[in-house]
N, CA, C and O of each residue as an XYZ file, in Angstrom:
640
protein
N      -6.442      4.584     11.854
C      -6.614      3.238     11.355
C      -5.402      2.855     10.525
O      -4.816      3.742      9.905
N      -4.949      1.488     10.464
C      -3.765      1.443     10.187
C      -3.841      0.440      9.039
O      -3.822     -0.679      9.552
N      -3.936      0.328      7.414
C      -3.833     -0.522      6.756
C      -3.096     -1.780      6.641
O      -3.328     -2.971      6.434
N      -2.406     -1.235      6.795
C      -1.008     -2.459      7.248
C      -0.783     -2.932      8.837
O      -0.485     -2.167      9.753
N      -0.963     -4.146      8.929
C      -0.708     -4.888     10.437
C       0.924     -4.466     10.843
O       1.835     -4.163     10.073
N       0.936     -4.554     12.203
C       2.669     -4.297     12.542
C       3.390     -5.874     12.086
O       4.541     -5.958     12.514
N       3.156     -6.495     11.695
C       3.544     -7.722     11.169
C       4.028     -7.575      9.455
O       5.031     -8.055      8.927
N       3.025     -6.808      8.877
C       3.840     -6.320      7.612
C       4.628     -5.359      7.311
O       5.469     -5.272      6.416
N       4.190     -4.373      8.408
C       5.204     -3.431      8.295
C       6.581     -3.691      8.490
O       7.442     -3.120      7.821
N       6.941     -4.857      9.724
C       7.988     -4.945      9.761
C       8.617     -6.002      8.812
O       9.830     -6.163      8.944
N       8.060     -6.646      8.001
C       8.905     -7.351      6.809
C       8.960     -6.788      5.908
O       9.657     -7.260      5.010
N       8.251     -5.476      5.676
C       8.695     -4.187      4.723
C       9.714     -3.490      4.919
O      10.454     -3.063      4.033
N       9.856     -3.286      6.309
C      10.704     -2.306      6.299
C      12.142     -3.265      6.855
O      13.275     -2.837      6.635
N      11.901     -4.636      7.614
C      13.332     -5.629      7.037
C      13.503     -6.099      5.901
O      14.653     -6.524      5.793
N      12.718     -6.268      4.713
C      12.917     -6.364      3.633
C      13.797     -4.799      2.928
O      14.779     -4.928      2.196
N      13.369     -3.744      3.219
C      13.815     -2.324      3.101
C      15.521     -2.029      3.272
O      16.348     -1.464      2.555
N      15.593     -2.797      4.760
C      16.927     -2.550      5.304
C      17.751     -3.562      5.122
O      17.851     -4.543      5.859
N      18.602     -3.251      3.735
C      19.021     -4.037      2.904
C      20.489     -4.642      4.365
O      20.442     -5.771      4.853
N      21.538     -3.652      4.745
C      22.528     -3.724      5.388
C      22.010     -4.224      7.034
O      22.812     -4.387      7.954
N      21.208     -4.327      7.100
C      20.372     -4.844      8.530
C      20.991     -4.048      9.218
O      22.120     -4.486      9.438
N      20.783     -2.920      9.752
C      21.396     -1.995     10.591
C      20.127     -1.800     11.529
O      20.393     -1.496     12.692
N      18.900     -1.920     11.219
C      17.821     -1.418     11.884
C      17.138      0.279     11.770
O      16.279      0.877     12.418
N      18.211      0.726     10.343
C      17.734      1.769      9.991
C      17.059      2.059      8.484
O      17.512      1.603      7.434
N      16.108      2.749      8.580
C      15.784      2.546      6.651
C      16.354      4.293      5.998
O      16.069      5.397      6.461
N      17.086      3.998      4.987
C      16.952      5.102      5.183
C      16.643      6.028      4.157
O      16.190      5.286      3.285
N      16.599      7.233      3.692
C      15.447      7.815      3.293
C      15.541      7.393      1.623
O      14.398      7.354      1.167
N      16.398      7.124      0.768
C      16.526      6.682     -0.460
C      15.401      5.341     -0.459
O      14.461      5.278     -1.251
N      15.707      4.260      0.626
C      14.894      3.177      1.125
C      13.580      3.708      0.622
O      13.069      3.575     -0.490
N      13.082      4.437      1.856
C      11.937      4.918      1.942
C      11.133      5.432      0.504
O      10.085      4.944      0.080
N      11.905      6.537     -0.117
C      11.562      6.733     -1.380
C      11.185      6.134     -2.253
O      10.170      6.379     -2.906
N      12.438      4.670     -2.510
C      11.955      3.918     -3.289
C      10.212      2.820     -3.068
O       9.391      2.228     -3.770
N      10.384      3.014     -2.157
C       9.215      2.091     -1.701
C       7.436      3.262     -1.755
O       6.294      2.878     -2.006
N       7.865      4.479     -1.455
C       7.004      5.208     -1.736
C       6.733      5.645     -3.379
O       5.677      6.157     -3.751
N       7.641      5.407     -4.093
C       8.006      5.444     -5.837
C       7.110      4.517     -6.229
O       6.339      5.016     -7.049
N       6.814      3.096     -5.944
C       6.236      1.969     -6.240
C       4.852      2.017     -5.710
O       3.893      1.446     -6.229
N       4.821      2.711     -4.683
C       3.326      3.120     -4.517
C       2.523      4.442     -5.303
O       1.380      4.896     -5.369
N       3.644      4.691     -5.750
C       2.600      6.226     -6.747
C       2.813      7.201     -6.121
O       2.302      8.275     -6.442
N       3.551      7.081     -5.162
C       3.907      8.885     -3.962
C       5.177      9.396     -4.811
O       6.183      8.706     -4.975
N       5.021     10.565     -5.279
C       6.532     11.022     -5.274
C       7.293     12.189     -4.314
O       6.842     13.334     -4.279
N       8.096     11.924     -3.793
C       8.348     13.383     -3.378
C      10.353     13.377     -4.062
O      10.862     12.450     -4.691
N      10.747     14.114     -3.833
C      12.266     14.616     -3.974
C      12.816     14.306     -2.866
O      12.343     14.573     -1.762
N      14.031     13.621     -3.112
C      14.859     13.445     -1.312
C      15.053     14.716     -0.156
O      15.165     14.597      1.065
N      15.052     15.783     -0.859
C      14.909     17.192      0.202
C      13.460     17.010      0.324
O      13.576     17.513      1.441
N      12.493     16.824      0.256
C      11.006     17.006      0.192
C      10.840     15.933      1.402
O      10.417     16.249      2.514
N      11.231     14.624      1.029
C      11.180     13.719      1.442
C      11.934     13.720      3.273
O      11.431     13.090      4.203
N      13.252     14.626      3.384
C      13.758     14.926      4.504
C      13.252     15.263      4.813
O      12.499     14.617      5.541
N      13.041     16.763      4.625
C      12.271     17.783      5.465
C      10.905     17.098      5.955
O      10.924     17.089      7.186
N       9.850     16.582      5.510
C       8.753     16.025      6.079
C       9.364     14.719      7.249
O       8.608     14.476      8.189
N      10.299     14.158      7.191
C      10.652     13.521      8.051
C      11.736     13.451      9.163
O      12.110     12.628      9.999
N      12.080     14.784      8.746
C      13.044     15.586      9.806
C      14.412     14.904     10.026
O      15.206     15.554     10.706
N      14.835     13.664      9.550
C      16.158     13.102      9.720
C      16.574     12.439      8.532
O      16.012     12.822      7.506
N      17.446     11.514      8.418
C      18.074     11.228      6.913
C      17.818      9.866      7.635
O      18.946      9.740      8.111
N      17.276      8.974      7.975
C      17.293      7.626      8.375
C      16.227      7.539      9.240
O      15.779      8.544      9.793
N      15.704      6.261      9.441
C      14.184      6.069     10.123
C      14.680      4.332     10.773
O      15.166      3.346     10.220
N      14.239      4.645     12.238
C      14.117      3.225     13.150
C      12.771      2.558     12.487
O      12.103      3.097     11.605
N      12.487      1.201     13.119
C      11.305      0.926     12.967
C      10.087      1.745     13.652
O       9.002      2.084     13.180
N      10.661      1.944     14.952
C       9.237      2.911     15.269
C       8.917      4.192     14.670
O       7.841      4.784     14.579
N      10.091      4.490     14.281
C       9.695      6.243     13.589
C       9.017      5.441     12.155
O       8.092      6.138     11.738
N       9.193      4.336     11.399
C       8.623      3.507      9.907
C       7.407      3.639     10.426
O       6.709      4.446      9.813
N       6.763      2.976     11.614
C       5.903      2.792     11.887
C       4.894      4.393     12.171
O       3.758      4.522     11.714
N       5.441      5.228     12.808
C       5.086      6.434     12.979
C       4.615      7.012     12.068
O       3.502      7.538     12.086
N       5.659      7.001     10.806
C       5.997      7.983      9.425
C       4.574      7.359      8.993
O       3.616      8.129      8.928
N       4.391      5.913      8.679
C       3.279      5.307      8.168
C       1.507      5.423      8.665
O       0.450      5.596      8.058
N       1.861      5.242      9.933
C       0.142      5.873     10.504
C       0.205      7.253     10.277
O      -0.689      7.493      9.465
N       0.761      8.227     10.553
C       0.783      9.316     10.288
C       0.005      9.628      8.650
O      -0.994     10.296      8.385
N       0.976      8.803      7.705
C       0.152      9.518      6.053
C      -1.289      8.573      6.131
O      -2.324      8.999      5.618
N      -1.248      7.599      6.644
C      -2.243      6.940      6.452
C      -3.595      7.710      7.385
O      -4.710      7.407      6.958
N      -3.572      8.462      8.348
C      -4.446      8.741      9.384
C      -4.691     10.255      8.360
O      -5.852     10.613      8.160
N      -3.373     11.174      7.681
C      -4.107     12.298      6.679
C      -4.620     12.058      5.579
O      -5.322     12.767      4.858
N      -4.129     10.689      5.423
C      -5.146     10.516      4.067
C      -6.477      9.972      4.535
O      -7.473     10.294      3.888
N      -6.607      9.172      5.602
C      -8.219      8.853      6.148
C      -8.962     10.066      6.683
O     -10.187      9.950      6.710
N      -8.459     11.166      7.098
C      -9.109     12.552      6.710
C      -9.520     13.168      5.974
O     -10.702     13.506      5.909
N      -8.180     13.630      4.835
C      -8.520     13.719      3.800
C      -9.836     13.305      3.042
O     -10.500     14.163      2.461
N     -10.270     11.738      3.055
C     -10.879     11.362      2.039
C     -12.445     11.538      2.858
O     -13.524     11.455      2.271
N     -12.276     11.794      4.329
C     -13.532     11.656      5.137
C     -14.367     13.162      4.553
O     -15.548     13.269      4.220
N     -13.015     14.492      4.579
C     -13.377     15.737      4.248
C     -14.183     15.934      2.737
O     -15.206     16.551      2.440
N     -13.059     14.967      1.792
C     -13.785     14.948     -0.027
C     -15.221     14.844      0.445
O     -15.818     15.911      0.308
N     -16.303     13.378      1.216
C     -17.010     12.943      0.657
C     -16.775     11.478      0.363
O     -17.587     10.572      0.549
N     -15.195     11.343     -0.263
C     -14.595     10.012     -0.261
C     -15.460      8.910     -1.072
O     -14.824      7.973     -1.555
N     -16.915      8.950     -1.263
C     -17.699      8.191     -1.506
C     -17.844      7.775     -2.602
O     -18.305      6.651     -2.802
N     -17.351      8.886     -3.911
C     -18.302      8.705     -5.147
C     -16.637      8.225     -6.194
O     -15.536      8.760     -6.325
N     -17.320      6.897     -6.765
C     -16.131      6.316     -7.554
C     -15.601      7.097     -8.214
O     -14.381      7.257     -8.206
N     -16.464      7.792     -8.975
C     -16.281      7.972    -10.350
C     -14.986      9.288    -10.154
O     -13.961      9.280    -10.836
N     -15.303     10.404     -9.056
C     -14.542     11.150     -8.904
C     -13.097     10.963     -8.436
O     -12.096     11.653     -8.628
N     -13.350      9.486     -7.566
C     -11.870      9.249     -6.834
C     -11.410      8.773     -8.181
O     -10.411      9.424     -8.488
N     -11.724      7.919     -9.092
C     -11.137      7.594    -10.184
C     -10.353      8.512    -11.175
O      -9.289      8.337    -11.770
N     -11.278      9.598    -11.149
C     -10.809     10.590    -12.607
C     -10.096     11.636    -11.824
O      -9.578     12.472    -12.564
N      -9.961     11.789    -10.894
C      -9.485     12.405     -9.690
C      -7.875     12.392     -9.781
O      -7.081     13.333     -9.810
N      -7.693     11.149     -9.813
C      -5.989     10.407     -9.683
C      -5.747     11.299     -8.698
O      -4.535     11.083     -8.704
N      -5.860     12.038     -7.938
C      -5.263     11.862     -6.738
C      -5.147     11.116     -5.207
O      -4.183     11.245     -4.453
N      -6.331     10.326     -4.943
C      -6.639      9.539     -4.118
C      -5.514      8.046     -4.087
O      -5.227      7.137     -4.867
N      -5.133      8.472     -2.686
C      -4.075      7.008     -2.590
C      -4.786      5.916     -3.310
O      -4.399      5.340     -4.326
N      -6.050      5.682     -2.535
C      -6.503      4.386     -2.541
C      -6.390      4.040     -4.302
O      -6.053      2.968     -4.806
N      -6.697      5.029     -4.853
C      -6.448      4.960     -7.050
C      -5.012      4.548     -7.038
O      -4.565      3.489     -7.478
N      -4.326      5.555     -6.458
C      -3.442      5.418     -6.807
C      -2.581      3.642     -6.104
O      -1.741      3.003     -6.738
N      -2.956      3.383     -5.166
C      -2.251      1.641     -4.875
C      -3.172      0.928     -5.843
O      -2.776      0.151     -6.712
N      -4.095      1.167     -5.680
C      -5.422      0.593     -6.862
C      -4.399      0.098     -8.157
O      -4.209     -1.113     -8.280
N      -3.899      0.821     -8.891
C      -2.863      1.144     -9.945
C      -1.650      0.546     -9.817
O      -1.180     -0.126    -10.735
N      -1.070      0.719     -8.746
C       0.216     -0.284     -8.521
C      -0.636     -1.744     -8.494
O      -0.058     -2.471     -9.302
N      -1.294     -2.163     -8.147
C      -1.743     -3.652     -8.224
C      -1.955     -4.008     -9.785
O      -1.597     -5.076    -10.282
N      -2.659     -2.844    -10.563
C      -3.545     -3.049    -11.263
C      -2.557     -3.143    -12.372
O      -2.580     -2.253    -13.222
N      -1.876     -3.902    -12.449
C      -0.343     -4.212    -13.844
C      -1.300     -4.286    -15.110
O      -1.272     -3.157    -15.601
N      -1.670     -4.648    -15.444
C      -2.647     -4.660    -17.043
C      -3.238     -3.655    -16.885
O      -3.629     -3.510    -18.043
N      -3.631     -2.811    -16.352
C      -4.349     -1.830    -16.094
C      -5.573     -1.599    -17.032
O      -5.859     -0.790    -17.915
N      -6.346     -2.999    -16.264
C      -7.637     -3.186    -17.390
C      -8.668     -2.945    -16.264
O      -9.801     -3.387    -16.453
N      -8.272     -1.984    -14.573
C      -9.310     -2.136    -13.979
C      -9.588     -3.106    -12.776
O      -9.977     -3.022    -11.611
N      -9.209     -4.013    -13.610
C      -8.970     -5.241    -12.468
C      -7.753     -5.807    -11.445
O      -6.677     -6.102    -11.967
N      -7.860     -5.905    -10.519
C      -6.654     -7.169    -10.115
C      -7.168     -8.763     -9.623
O      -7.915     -9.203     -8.748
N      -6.213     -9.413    -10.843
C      -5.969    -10.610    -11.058
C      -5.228    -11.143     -9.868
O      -4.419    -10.503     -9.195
N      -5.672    -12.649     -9.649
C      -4.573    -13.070     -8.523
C      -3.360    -13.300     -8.829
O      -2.564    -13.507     -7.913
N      -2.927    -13.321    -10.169
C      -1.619    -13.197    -10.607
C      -0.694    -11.764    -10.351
O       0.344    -11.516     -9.738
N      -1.461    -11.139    -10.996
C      -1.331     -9.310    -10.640
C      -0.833     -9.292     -8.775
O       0.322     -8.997     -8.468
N      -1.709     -9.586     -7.884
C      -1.596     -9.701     -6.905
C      -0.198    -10.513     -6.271
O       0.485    -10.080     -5.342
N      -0.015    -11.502     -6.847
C       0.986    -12.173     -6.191
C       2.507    -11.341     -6.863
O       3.363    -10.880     -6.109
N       2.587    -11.290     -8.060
C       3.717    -10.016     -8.757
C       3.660     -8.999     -7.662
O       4.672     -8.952     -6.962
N       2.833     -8.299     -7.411
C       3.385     -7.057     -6.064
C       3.549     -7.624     -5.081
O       4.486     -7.156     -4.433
N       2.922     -8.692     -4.506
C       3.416     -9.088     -3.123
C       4.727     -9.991     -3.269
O       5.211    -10.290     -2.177
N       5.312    -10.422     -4.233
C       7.074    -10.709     -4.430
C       7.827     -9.351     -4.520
O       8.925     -9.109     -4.020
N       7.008     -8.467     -5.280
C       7.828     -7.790     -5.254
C       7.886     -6.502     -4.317
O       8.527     -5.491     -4.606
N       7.147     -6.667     -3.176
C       7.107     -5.813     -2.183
C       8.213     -6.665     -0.781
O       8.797     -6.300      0.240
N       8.041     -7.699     -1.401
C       8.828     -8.573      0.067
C       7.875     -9.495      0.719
O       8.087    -10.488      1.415
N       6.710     -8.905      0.310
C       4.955    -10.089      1.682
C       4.928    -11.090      0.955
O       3.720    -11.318      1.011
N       5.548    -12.268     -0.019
C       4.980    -13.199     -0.245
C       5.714    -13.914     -0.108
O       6.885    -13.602     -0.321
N       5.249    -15.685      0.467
C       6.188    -16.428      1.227
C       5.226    -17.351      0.674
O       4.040    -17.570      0.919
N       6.180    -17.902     -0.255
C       5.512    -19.000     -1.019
C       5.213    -20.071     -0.189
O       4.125    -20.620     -0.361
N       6.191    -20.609      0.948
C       5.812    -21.462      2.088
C       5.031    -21.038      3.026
O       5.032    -21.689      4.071
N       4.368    -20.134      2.948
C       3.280    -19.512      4.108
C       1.829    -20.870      3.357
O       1.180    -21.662      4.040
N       1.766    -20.720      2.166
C       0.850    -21.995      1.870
C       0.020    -20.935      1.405
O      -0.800    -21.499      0.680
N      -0.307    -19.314      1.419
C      -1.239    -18.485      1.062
C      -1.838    -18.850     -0.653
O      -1.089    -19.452     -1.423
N      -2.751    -18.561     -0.942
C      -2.821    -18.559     -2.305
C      -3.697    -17.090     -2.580
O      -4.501    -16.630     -1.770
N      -3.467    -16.673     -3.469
C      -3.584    -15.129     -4.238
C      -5.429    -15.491     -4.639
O      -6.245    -14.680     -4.201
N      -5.703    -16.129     -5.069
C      -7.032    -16.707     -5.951
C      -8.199    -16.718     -4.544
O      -9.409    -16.492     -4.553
N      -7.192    -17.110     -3.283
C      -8.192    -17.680     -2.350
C      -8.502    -15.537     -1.653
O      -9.507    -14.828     -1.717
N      -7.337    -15.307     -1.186
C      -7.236    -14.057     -0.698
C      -8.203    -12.909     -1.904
O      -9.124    -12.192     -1.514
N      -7.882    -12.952     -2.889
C      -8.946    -12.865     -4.028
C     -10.356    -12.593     -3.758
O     -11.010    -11.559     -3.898
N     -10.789    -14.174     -3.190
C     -12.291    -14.668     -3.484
C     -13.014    -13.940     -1.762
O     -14.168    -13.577     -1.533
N     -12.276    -13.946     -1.191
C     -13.054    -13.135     -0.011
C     -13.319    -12.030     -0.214
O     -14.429    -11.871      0.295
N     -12.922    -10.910     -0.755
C     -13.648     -9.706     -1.331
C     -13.740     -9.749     -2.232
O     -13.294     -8.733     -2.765
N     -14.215    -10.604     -3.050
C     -14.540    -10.540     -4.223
C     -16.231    -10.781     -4.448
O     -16.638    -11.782     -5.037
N     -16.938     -9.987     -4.034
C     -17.864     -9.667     -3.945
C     -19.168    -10.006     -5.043
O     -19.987    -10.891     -4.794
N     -19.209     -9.353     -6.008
C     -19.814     -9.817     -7.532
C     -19.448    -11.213     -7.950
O     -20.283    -11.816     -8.624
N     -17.832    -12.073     -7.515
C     -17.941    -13.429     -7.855
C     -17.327    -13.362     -9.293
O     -17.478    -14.384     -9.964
N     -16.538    -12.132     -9.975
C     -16.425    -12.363    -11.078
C     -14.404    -12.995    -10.951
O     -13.751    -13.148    -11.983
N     -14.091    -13.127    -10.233
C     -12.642    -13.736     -9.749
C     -11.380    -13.073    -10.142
O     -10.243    -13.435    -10.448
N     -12.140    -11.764     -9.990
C     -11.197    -10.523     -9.661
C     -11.460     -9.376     -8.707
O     -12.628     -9.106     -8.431
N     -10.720     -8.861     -8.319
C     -11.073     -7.505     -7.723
C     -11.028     -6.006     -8.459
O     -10.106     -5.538     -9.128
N     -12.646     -5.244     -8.039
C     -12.355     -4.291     -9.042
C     -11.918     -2.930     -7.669
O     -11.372     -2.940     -6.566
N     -12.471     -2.026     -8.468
C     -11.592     -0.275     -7.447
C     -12.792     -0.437     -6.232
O     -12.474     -0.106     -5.089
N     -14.383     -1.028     -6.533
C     -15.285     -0.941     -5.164
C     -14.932     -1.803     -4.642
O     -15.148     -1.659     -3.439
N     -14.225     -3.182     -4.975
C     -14.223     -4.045     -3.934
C     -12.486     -3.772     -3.508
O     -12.143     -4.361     -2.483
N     -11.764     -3.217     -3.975
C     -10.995     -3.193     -3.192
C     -10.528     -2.014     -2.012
O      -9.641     -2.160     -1.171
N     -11.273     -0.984     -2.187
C     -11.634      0.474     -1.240
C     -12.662     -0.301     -0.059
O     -12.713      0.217      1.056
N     -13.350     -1.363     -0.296
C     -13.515     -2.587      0.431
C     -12.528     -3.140      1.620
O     -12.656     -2.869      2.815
N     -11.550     -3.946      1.055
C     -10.746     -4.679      1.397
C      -9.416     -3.459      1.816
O      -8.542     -3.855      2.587
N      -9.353     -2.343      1.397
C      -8.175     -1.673      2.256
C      -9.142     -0.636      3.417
O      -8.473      0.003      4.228
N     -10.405     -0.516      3.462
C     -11.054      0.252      4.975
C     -11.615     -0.762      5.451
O     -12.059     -0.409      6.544
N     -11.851     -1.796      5.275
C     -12.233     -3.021      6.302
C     -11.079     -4.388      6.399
O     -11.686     -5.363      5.957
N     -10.033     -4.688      6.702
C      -9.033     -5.243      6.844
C      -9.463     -6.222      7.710
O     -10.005     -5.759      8.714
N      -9.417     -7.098      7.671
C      -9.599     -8.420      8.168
C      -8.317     -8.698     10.076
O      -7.117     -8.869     10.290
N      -9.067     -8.628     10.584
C      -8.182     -8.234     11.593
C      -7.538     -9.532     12.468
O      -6.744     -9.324     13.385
């Protein structure tokens, strides 16, 4: 299952490829995995990806790939119970939870929301999107935020 549509991936990873070469390459990569809460070391980071530069299809590859061991992963935990994925901190989903979650009061705000999506590259102020509206569809309880259940929500059921 793939969180990300091939439509964002690839304005991530042309947003990524600063010199437009059509390659990202692994510093790229790092940094963008840095902002998500992954760390690895650039040798760490090679070796799991076997070359010093990535096409879009290998981006695309590299990406279902962690995403399909971490949807294992969390199938093997149990995956179910908040409280553990929370105090846990190891669970992606906490951990992007956290990159959204800039005040880190728990919540994401549609303000919060629109700050990572500028600063990931996905927001296109002329797309006409609004953060408040994208918001209010999983926003479940109605309180005009998203908390860690509704958004473990909104990243295993993706609006297709």
């Amino acid at each position: 299952m793939s969180l990300l549509g091939t439509n964002d991936l690839r304005r991530i990873f042309d947003r990524l490829d600063k010199n437009g070469d059509g390659l990202l390459s692994l510093d790229d990569l790092n940094w963008l995995l840095e902002i998500i809460g992954v760390r690895f070391s650039l040798q760490e980071l090679e070796s799991l990806v076997g070359k010093p530069c990535l096409g879009f299809d290998e981006f695309m590859f590299f990406y279902d790939s962690i995403s399909d061991r971490n949807t294992k992963m969390e199938s093997e935990d149990g995956g179910d119970d908040e409280d553990e994925v929370i105090s846990d901190g190891e669970s992606d989903l906490a951990k992007a939870f956290k990159v959204f979650d800039l005040d880190g009061d728990g919540f994401i705000s549609s303000e919060e929301l629109q700050s990572v999506l500028v600063r990931l590259g996905l927001w296109d102020e002329r797309s006409g999107k609004d953060c408040t509206n994208m918001i209010c569809f999983y926003d479940t309880n109605l309180d005009g935020m998203i908390d860690f259940d509704e958004f473990k929500n909104m990243m295993l059921h993706p609006i297709s």
